[in-house]
C-alpha positions as CSV (number, residue, x, y, z in Angstrom):
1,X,117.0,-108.0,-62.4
2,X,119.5,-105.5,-64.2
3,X,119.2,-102.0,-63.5
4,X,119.1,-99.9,-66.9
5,X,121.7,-97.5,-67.4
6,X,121.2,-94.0,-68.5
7,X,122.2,-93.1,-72.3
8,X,122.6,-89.6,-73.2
9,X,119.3,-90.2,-75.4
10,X,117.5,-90.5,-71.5
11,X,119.0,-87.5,-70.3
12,X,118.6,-85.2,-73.1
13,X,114.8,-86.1,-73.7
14,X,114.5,-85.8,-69.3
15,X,115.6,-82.5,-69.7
16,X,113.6,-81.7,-73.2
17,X,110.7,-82.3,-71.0
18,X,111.2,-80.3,-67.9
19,X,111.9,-77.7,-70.1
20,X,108.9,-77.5,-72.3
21,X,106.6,-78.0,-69.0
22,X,107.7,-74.9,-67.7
23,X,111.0,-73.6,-68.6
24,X,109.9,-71.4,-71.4
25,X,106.7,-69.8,-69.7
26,X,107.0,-66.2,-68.9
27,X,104.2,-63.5,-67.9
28,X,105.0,-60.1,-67.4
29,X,103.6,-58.0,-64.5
30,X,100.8,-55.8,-64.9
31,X,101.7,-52.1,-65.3
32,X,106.0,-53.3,-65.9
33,X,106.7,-50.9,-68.4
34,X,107.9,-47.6,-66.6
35,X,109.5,-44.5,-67.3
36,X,112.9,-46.4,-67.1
37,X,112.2,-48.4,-70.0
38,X,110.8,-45.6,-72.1
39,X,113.1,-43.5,-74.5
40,X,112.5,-40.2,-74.6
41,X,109.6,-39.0,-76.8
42,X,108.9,-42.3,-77.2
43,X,105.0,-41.8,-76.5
44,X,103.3,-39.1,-78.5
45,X,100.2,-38.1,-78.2
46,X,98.3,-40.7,-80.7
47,X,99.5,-43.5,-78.4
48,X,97.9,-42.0,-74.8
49,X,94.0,-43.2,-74.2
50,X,92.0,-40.2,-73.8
51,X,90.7,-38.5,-70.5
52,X,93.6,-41.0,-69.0
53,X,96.2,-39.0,-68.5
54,X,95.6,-36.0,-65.6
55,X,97.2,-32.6,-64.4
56,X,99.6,-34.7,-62.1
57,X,101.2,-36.5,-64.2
58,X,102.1,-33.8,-66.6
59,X,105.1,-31.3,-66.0
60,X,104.3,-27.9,-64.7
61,X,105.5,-26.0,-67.8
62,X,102.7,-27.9,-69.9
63,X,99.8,-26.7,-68.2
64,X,98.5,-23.4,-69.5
65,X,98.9,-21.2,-66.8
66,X,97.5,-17.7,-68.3
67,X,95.7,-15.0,-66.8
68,X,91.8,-15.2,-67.5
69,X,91.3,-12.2,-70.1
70,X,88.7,-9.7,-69.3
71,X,84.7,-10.6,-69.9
72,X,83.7,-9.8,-73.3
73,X,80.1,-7.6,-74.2
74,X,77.1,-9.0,-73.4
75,X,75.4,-11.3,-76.0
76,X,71.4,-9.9,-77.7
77,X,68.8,-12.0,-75.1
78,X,67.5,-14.8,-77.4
79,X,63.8,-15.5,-78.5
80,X,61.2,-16.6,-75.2
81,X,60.9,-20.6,-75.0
């Protein structure tokens, strides 16, 4: 019995396979996208889930950091429930 040789046709569609099988799959990490890849001002405010973001992770000179103002009159008492 002859062996077959291989043809370039063999080869090519060999590595067509192994290619397609798993060559081309790709799934990113969960939570990859970091500050590094980020330009600046790149997220605005629209983009940001809300109630996700907290005091930590926002620069000092953003929070409000005002003195409480003094306590206004008292209100009229309202009508008895």
């Amino acid at each position: 019995m002859t062996r077959p040789t291989l043809s370039y046709a063999n080869v090519m569609s060999t590595v067509a396979v192994f290619i397609a099988q798993g060559g081309t799959s790709y799934a990113p990490q969960r939570n990859s996208v970091g500050s590094r890849e980020l330009k600046r001002n790149a997220v605005s405010s629209s983009k940001v889930k809300d109630r996700s973001l907290k005091a930590a992770d926002l620069a000092p000179s953003v929070l409000n950091s005002a003195r409480r103002g003094p306590r206004g009159p008292e209100g009229p008492a309202g009508p008895a429930g």
